[in-house]
C-alpha positions in Angstrom: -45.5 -32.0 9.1 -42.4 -29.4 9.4 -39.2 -31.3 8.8 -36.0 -30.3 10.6 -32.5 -32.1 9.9 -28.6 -31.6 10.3 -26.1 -32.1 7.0 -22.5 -32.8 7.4 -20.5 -36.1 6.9 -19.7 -38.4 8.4 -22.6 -38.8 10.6 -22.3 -41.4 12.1 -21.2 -39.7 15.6 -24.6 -38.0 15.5 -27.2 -38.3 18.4 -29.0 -34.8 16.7 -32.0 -37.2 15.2 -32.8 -39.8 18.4 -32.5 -36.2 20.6 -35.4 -34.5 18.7 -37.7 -37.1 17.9 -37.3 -37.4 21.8 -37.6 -33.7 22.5 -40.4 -33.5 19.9 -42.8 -35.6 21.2 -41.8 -34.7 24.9 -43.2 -30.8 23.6 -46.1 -32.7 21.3 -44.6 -31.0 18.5 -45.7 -31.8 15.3 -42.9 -32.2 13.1 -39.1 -35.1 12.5 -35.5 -34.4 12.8 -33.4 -36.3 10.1 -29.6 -36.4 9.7 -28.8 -36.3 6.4 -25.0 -37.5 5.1 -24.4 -35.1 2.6 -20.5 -35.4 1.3 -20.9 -32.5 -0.5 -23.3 -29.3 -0.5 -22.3 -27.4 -4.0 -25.8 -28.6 -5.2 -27.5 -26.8 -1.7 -30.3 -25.2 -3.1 -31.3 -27.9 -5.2 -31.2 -30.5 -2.6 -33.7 -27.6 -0.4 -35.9 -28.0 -3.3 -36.2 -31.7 -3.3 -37.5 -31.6 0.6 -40.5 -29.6 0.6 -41.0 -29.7 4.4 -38.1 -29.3 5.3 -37.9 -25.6 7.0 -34.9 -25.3 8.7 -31.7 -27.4 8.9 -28.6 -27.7 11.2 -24.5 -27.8 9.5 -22.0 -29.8 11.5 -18.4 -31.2 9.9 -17.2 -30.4 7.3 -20.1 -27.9 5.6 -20.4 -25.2 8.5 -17.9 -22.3 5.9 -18.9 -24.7 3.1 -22.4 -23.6 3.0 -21.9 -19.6 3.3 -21.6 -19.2 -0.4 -24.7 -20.6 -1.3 -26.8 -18.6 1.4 -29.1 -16.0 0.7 -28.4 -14.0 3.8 -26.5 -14.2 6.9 -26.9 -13.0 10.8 -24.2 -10.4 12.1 -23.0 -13.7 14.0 -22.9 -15.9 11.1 -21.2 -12.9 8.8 -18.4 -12.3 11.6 -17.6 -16.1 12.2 -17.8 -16.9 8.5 -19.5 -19.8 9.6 -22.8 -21.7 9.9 -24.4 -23.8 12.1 -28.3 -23.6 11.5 -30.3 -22.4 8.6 -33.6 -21.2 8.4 -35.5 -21.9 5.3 -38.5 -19.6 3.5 -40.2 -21.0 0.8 -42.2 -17.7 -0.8 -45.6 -18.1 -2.9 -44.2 -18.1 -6.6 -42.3 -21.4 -5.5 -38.6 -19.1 -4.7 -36.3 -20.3 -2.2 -34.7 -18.7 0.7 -32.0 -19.7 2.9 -30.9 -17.4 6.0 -27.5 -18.8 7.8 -27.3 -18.4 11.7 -24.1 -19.3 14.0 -25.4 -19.9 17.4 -21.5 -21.6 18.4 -20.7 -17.8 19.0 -23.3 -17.5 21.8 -23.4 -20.6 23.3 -19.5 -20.7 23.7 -19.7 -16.7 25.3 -22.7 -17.8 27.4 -20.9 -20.8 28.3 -17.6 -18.9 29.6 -18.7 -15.9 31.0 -19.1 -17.2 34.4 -15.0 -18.9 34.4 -13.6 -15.4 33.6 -11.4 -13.2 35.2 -10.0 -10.0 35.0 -6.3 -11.3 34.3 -8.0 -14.1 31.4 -6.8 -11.9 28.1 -5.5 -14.5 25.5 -6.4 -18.0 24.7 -5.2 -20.7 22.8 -7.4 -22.0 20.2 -6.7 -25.2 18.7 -9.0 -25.9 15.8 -9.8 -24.5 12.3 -13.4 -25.5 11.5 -16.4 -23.6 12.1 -16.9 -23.9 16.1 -13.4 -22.6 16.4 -13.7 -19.7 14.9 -16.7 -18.9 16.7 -14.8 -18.9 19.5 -12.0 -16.9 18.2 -14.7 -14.0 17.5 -16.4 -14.8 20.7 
């Protein structure tokens, strides 16, 4: 069974878990959703390692710039944000490791807005410094 998850910390706020287990079996797809309360994530890769089925993952507070580093590759969004929010994970035959970083804040927050705007919206107060906020900055 694929396993999908989201790290940040705290996660207590999260709903991420109960809402795909839910979606999952709404779309009789075969796989669980964990959170996982990760305080830290210098030790990424090896922490990939120790969850064999895990294949993707999503970053919330406070890991989303934290995790770039340790990435093998990012997506033009991720590399202009400098921040990520999902991360796909390839696991190749000679037991190597790959992790790909995504930042899908960047276009759900254009998508989102692009209806409210018009022509005389040019600036924008951003308050925020974490990952989602500079996605919007760029967007």
């Amino acid at each position: 069974m694929q396993q999908y998850g989201l790290i940040g910390h705290p996660l207590g706020h999260s709903f991420s878990a109960a809402f795909f287990a839910e979606k999952f079996a709404r779309e009789h797809i075969d796989a669980r959703y964990e959170n996982f309360d990760l305080a830290e994530v210098n030790d990424l890769r090896d922490w990939v390692s120790t969850h064999p089925e895990l294949v993707g993952f999503n970053v919330t507070i406070p890991h989303k710039q934290a995790v770039v580093p340790q990435l093998d590759s990012l997506s033009l969004e991720a590399e202009a944000v400098g921040a990520v929010n999902v991360v796909r994970v390839r696991r190749t035959d000679g037991g190597g490791l790959r992790l790909d970083g995504h930042n899908s804040d960047l276009l759900g927050f254009t998508r989102s807005i692009a209806p409210l705007l018009c022509p005389h919206h040019r600036r924008a107060l951003v308050l925020g410094t974490g990952g989602a906020s500079k996605a919007v900055v760029v967007g």
